[in-house]
ROLO-342622 format. One record per residue (C-alpha): residue in three letters; y negated, z negated, x. Coordinates in Angstrom, 1 decimal. Each point is the difference from the previous one (the first is absolute). Example, Ala and Ser with C-alpha at 12.3 -4.5 7.8 and 13.67 -1.06 7.14 Angstrom:
res  v  w  u
ALA  4.5  -7.8  12.3
SER  -3.4  0.7  1.4
% end
This chain:
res  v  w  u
UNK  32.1  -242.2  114.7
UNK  -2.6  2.7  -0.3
UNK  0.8  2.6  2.6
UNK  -2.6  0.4  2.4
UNK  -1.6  2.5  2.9
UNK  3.3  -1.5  2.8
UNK  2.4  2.1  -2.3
UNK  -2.1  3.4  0.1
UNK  -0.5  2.2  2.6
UNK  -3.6  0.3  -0.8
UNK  -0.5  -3.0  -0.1
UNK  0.3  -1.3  3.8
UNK  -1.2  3.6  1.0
UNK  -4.1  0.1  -0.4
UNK  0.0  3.6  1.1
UNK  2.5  1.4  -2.8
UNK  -2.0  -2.3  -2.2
UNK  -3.3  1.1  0.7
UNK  1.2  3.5  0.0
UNK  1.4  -0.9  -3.2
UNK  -3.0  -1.2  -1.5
UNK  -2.1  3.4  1.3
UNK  2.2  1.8  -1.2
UNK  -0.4  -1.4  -3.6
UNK  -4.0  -0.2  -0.3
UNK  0.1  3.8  1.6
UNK  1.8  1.4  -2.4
UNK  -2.0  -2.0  -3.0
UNK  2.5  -2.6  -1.2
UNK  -2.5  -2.3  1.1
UNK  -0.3  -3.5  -1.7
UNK  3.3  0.1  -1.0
UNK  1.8  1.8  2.8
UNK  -1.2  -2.8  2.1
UNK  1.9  -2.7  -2.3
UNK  2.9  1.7  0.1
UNK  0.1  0.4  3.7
UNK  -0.4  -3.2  0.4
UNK  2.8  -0.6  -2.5
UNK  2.4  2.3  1.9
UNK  -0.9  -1.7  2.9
UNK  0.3  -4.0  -1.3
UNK  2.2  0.1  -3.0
UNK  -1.8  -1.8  -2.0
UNK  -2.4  0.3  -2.9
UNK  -2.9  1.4  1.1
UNK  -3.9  -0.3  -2.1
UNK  -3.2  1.1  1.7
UNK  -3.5  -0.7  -2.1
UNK  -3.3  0.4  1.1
UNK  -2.9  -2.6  0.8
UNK  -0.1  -1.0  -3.5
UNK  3.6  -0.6  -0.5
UNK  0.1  3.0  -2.2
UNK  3.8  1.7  0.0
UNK  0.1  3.0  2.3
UNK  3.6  0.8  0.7
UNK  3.5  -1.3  -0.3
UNK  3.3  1.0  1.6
UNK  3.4  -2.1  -0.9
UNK  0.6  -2.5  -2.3
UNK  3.7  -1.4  0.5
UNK  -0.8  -3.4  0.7
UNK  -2.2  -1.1  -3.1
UNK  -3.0  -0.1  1.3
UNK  -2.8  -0.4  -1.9
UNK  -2.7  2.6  -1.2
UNK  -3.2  -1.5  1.6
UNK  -0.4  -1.5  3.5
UNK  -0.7  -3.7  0.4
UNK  -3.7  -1.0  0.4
UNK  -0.1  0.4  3.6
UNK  -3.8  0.2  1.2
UNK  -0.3  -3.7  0.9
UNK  2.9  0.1  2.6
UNK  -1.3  3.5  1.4
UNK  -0.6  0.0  3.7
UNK  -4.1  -0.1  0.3
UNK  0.7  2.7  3.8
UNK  2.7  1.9  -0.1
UNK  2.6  1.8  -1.8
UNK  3.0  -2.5  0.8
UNK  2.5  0.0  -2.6
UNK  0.4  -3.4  -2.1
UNK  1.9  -1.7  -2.8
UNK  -1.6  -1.0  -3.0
UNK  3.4  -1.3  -2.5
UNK  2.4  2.7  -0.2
UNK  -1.6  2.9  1.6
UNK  -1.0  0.5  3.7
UNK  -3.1  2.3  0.1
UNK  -2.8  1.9  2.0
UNK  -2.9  1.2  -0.4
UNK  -1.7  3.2  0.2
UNK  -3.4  -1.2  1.8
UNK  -1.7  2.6  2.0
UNK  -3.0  -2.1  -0.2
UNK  -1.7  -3.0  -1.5
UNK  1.1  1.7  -3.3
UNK  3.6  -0.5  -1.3
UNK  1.0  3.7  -0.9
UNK  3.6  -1.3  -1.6
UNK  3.3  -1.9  0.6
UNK  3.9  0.4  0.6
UNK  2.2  -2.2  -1.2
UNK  3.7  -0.4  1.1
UNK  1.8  -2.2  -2.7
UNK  2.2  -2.3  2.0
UNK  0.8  -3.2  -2.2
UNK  2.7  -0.7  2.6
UNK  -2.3  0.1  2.7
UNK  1.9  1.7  2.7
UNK  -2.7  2.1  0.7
UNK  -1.3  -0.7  4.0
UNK  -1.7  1.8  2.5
UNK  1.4  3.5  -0.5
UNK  -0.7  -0.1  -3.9
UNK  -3.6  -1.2  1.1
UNK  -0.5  3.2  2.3
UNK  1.2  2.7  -2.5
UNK  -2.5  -1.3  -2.9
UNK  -3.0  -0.2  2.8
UNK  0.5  3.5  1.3
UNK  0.7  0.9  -3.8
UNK  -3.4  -2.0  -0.6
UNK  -1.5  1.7  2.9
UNK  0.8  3.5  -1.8
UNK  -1.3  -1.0  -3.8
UNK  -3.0  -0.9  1.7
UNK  -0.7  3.5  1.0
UNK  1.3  1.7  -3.5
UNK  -2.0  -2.4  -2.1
UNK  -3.1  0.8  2.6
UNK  0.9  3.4  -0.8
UNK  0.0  -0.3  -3.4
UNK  -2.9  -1.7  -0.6
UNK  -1.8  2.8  1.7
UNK  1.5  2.4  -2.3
UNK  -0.7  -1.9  -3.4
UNK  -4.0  0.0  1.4
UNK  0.4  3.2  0.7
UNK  1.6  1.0  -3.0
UNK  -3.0  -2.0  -1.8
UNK  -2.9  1.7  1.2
UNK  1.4  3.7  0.5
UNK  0.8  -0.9  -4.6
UNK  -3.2  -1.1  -0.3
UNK  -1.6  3.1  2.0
UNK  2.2  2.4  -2.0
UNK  -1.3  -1.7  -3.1
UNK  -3.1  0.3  1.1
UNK  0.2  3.7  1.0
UNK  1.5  0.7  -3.7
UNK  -2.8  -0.8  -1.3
UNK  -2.7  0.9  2.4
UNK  1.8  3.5  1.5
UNK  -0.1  3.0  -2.0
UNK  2.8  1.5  2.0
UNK  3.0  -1.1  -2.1
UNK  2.3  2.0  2.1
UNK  -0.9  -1.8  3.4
UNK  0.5  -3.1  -1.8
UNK  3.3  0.9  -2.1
UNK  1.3  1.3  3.7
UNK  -1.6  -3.9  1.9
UNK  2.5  -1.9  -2.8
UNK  2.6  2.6  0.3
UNK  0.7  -0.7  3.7
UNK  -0.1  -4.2  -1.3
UNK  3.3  0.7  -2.5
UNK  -2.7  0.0  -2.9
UNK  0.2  3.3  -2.5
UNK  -3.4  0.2  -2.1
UNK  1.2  2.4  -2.5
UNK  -0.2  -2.3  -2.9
UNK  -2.7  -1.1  -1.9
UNK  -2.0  -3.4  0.9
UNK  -2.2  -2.6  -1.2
UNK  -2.4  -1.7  1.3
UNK  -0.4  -4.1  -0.5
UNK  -3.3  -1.7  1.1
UNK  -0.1  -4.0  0.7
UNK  -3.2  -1.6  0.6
UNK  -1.3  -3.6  -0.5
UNK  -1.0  -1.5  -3.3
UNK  -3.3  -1.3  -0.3
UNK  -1.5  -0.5  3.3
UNK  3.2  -0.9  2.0
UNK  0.8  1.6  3.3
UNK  1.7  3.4  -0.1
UNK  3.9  -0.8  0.2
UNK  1.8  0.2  3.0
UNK  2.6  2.4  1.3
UNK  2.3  -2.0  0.1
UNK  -0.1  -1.4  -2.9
UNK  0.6  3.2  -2.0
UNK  2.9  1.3  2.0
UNK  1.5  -2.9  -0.6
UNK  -1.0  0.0  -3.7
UNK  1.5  3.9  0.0
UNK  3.2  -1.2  1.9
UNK  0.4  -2.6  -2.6
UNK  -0.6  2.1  -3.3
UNK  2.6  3.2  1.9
UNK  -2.7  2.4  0.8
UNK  -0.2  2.0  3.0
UNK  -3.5  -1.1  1.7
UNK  -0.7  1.8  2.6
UNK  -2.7  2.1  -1.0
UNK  -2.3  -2.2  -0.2
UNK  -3.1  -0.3  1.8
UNK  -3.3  -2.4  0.0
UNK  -3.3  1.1  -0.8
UNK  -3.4  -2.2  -0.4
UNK  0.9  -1.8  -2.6
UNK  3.3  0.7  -1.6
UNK  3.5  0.9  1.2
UNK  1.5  3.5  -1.0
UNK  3.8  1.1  -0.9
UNK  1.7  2.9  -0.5
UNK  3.2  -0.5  -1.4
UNK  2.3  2.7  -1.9
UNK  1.9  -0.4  -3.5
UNK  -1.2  -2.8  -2.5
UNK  -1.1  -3.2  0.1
UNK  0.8  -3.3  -1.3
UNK  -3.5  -1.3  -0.4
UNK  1.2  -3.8  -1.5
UNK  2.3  -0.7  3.5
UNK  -2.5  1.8  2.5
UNK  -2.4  -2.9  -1.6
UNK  2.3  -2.6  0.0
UNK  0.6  0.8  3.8
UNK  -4.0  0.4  1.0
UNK  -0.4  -3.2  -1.9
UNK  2.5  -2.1  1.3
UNK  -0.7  -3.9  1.1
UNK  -2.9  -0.1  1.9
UNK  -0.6  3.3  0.4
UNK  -3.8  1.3  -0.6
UNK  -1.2  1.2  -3.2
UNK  0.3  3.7  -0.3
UNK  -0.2  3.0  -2.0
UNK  2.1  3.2  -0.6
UNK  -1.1  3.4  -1.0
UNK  2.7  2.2  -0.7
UNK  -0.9  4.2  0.0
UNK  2.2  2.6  -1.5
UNK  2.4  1.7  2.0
UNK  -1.4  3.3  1.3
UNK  1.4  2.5  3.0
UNK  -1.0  -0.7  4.0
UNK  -2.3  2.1  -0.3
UNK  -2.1  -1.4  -2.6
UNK  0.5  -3.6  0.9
UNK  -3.7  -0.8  0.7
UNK  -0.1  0.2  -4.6
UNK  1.9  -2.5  -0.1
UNK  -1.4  -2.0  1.8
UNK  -3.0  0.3  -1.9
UNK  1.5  -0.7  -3.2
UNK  1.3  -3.5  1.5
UNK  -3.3  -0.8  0.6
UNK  -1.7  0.9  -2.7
UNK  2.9  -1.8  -2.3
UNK  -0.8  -3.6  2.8
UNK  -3.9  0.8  -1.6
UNK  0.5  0.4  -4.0
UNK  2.0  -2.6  0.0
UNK  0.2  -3.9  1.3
UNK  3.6  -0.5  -0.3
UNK  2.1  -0.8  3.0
UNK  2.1  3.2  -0.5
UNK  -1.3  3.1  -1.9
UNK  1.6  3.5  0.3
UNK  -2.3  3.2  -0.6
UNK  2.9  1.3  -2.6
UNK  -1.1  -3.0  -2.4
UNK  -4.0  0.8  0.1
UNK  1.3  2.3  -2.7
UNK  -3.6  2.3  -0.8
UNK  -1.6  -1.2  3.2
UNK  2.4  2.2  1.9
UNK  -1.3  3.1  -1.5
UNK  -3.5  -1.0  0.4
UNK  0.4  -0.5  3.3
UNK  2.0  2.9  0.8
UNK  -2.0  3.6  0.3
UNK  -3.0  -0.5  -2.1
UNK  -3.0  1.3  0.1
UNK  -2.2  -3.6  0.6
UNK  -3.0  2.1  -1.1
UNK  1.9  1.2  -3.5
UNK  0.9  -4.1  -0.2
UNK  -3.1  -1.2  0.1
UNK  -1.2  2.1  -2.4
UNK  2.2  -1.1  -2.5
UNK  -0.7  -3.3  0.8
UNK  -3.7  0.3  -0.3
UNK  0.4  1.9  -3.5
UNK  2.5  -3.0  -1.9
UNK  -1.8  -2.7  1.9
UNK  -2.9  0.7  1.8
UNK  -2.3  -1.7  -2.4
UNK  2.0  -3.2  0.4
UNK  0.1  0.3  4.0
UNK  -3.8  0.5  -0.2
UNK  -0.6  -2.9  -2.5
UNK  2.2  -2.7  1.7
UNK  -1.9  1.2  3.3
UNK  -3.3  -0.9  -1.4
UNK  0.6  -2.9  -2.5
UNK  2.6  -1.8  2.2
UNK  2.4  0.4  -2.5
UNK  3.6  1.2  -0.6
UNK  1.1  2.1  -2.8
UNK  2.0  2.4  2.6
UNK  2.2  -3.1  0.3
UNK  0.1  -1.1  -3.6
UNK  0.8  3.8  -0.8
UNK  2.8  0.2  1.9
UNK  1.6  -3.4  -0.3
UNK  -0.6  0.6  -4.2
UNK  1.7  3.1  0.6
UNK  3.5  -1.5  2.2
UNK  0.3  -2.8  -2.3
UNK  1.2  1.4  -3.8
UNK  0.8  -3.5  -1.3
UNK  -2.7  -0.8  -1.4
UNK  -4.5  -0.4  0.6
UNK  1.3  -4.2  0.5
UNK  1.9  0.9  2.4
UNK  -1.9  2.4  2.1
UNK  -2.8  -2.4  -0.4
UNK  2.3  -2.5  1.7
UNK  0.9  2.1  2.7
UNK  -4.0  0.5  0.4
UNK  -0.4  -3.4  0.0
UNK  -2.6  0.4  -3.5
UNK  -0.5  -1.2  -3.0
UNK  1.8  3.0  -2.6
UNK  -4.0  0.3  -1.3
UNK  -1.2  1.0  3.3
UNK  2.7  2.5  0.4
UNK  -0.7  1.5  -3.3
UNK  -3.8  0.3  0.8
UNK  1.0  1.5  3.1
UNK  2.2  2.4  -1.2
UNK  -3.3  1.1  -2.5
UNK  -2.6  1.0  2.5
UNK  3.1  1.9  2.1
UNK  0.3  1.9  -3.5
UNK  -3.4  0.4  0.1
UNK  -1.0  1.1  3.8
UNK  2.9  2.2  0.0
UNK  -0.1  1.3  -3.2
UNK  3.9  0.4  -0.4
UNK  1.9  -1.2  -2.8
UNK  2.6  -3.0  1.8
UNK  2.5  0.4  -3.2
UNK  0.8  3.3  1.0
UNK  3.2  0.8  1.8
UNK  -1.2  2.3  2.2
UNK  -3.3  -1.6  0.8
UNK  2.0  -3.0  1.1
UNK  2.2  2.1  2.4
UNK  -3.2  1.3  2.0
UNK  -1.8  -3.0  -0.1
UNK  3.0  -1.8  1.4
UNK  0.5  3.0  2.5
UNK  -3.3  -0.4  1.4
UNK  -0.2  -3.6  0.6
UNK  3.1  1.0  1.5
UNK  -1.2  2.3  2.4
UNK  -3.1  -2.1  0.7
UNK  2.5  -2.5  1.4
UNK  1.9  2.4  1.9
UNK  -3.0  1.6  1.8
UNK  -1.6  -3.0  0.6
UNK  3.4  -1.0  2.0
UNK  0.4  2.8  1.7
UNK  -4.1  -0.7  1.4
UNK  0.8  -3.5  0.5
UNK  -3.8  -0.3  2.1
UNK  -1.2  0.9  -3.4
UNK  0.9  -3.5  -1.2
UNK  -1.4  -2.3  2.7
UNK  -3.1  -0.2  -1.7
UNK  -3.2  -1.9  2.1
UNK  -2.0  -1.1  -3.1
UNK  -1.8  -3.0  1.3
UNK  1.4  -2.8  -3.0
UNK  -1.3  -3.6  -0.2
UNK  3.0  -2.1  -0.3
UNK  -2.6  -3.0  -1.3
UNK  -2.6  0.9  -2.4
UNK  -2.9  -2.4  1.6
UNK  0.7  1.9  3.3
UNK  -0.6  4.0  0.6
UNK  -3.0  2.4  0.0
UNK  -2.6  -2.2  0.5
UNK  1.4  -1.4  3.1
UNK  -1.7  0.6  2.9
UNK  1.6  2.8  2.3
UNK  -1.4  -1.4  3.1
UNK  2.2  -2.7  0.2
UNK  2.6  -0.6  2.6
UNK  3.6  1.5  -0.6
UNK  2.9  -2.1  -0.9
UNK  2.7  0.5  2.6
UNK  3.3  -1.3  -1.2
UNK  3.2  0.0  1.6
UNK  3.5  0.4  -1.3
UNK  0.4  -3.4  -1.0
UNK  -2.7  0.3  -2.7
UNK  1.7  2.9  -2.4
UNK  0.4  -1.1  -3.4
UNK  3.0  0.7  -1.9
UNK  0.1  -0.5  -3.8
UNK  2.5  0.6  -1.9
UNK  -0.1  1.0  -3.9
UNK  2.3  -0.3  -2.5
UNK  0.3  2.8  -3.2
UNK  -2.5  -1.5  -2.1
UNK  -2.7  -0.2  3.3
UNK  0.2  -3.3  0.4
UNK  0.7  -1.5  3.9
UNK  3.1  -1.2  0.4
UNK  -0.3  -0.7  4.1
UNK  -2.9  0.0  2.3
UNK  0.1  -0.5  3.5
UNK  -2.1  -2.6  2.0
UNK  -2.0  2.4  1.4
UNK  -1.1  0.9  -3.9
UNK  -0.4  -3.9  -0.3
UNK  -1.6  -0.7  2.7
UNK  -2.6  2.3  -0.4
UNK  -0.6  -1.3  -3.6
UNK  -0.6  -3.5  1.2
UNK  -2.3  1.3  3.1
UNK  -2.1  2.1  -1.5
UNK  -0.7  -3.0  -3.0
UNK  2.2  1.9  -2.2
UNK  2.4  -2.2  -2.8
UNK  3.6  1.0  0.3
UNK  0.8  -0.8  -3.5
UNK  -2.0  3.0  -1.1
UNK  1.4  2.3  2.5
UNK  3.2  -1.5  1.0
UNK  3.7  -0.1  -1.7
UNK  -0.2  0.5  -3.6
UNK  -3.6  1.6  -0.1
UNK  0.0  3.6  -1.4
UNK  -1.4  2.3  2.6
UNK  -1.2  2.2  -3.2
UNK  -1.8  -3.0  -1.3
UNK  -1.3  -0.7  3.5
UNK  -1.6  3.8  -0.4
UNK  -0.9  0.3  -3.5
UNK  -2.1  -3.3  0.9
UNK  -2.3  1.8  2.4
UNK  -1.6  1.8  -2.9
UNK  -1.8  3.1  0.4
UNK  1.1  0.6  3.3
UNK  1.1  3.3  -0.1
UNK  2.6  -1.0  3.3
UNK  1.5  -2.9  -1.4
UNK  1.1  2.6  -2.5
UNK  1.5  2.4  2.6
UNK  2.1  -3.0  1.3
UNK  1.3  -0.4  -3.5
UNK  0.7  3.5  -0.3
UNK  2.1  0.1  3.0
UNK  1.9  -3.1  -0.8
UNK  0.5  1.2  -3.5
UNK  1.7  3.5  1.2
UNK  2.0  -2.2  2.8
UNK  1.2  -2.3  -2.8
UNK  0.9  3.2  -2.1
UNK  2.1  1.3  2.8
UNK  -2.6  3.2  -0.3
UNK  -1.8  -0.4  3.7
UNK  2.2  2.5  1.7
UNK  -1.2  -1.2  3.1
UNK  -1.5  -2.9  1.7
UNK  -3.8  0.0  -0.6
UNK  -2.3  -1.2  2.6
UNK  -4.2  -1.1  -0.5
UNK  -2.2  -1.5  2.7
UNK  -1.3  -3.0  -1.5
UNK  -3.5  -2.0  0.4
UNK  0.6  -4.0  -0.7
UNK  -3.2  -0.9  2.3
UNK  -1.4  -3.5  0.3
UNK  -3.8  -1.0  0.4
UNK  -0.1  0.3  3.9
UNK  3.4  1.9  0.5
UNK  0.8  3.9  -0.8
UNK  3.6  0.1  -0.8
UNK  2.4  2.7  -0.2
UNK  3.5  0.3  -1.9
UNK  2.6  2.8  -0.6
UNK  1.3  -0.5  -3.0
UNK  3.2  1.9  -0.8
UNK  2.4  0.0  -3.6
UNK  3.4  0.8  -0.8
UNK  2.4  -0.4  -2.8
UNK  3.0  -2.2  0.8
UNK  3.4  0.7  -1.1
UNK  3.6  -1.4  -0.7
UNK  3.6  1.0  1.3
UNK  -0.3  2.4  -3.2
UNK  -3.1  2.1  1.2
UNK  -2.1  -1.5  -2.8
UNK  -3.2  -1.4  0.5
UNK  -0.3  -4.1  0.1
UNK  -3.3  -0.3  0.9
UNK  -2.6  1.1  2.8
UNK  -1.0  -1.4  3.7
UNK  -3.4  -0.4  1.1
UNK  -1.1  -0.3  3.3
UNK  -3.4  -0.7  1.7
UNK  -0.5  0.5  3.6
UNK  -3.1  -0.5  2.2
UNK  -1.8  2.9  1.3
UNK  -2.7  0.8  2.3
UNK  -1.0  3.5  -1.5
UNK  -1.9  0.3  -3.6
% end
């Protein structure tokens, strides 16, 4: 038979046992100095796990006992801490309150535990209640004075007052950090704390600096990371969609850099993970430079194209710098353009012309190709710049002529229409908001439903110079070149109704980081 409390001394004497256990939790054995009081004092094998049956502590393992405890909820007493056998094991329960804190189990498949065994594991119950009371306090504590020291990193000039705070927590910053930003993608909720320390607990990181700002979650974390398992961990089942910027590692004192350079990596670019180091000349560009130097050289290799896209609704910016990425061949840029190879090559005439610069020349190609380069990177780094309120028709019998007088369309959450696009422009999924409004507003949703080109849908509103800012946008989402999502207020009135709509576009793209295709979204507004 198991031996049990009657052969200890402990045992059948609370006040050596409950000096016992004191004397354990106040010199910081906790948890486990519990279990293996108890085990002096009963013999047996002893487990403790908290209110989620999660393994805490184990002390002695003789008798074969088993490695988890039985499921022993349903036969827990509903008032009190009484001790009670569920199979092999008698157990208690560390209840202070309503909440189950943890449990101590006694293995006993012999079942010669009584009365005395039952006292020892509830005053041994009676004490984990106060050390995992106790230790809850400390891991919130611990929580928000790592978040407030992350915070002061980046907010505090004083590095030393800092370096000293983290000192005095066991935490030397005298190495270099990095900083990783996780925010929502698309319009999702900004992800939970939680959820990322567990996501860093998972993937072997040290989490805690991290602290929560408006709408992201900030890290500091020191020596590399491994961007492919931090994903995998962030993206677990059911877990919200998120995105990871990764910074370069720079010293305490300069954390606040990188930072920026997660963010502005989350901006250039739409995959789920991008790190600053693979922006490869963006990170110069957005480094020390003189913004008034880059615009200059932007305005002298392709101000005339800004200018003329501006005023004719065109884009030969994009066409320049998409020709310019893809060296296979004009078919294939076209392609990527979503153009007929013809179109391209007329294109690519009047930007030899309005430029004036000779696109078979090595060099000329390098600074072209630098300033669309910088264009993109500036106009990320201002993304206001792009949230454009051009007033754009979505149906070409609807627009100026409206009258302005009319009542505004207030619509609710319900009514945001979601479309989805494939490469080629075409919509691959629409929601029922999209469809509904189709069908209410006399509308045929074989024309602008699943399988209808959204570019044809535009090109067929012709001579309205907005319908052609709409393709514009789509066409740089679909070419992965809109380096951030764009946003328009949008007229689509009706005889007796003034209607609102923000329309925003954004490229779309696979596990790889390559663009699949672009999202757009239409959402009633109350302000033109």
């Amino acid at each position: 038979m198991t031996r049990v409390a009657s052969d200890r001394p402990t045992g059948s004497d609370p006040d050596a046992l409950l000096r016992d256990l004191t004397i354990a939790v106040a010199t910081g054995q906790s948890v486990p100095g519990i279990a293996a009081v108890i085990h002096r004092a009963l013999g047996g094998t002893v487990l403790i796990a908290d209110g989620q049956d999660r393994s805490l502590a184990r002390a002695g393992d003789a008798d074969g006992a088993p490695e988890a405890l039985p499921d022993w909820l349903p036969s827990c007493p509903e008032d009190d801490a009484q001790a009670f056998r569920v199979d092999d094991w008698f157990l208690a329960v560390a209840r202070p309150g309503p909440e189950i804190l943890g449990v101590i189990g006694l293995h006993d498949p012999e079942a010669g535990a009584g009365t005395v065994e039952g006292s020892v594991l509830e005053l041994g119950a009676l004490i984990l209640a106060t050390e995992l009371f106790r230790l809850r306090s400390v891991a919130t504590n611990e929580i928000r004075v790592w978040g407030d020291l992350a915070a002061e990193l980046l907010d505090n000039p004083d590095i030393d007052r800092t370096r000293s705070h983290m000192a005095t927590l066991g935490y030397p910053l005298d190495r270099p950090h990095r900083a990783l930003v996780i925010e929502a993608a698309g319009t999702g909720e900004r992800p939970a704390m939680a959820t990322v320390r567990r996501a860093f607990r998972t993937a072997g990181l040290d989490g805690r600096l991290i602290t929560r700002r408006t709408t992201d979650v900030v890290c500091l974390v020191e020596g590399t990371v491994d961007p492919a398992t931090l994903a995998a961990s962030l993206h677990g089942e059911g877990a919200p969609l998120l995105r990871l910027g990764i910074g370069d590692a720079h010293d305490p004192a300069e954390l606040g850099q990188s930072v920026g350079e997660a963010e502005l990596a989350l901006r250039l670019s739409g995959a789920p993970v991008v790190r600053f180091d693979d922006l490869g000349i963006a990170r110069f560009l957005s480094a020390d430079a003189d913004v008034t130097r880059l615009r200059f050289f932007v305005n002298d290799w392709i101000g005339a194209l800004v200018d003329y896209d501006r005023d004719h609704q065109s884009e030969l910016v994009v066409t320049l710098g998409h020709s310019l990425r893809d060296q296979r061949s004009q078919r294939s840029a076209a392609e990527g353009l979503h153009i007929h190879p013809s179109t391209l090559k007329y294109r690519l005439r009047r930007i030899t012309e309005l430029t004036g610069r000779d696109l078979h020349d090595p060099d000329t190609r390098f600074n072209l190709d630098l300033a669309c380069r910088i264009r993109a990177t500036l106009a990320s780094q201002h993304p206001p710049e792009l949230h454009l309120q051009e007033e754009l028709p979505l149906d070409a019998s609807e627009g100026a002529g409206t009258e302005p007088a009319a009542p505004a369309y207030a619509g609710t959450s319900a009514s945001v229409e979601v479309a989805i696009l494939d490469r080629a422009g075409v919509l691959s999924s629409v929601n029922a908001a999209w469809t509904d409004f189709c069908r209410d507003n006399g509308g045929d949703i074989a024309r602008a439903g699943v399988g209808t080109s959204y570019l044809d849908v535009c090109a067929a509103a012709d001579g309205d110079p907005w319908a052609g800012l709409a393709a514009t946008l789509v066409r740089l989402a679909l070419a992965g070149d809109l380096p951030a999502e764009a946003r328009l207020t949008v007229p689509c009135h009706s005889p007796d109704l003034s209607r609102w709509f923000e329309m925003t576009v954004s490229s779309r793209h696979d596990d790889e980081g390559g663009c699949c295709g672009a999202r757009v979204t239409l959402a009633p507004s109350t302000v033109p």
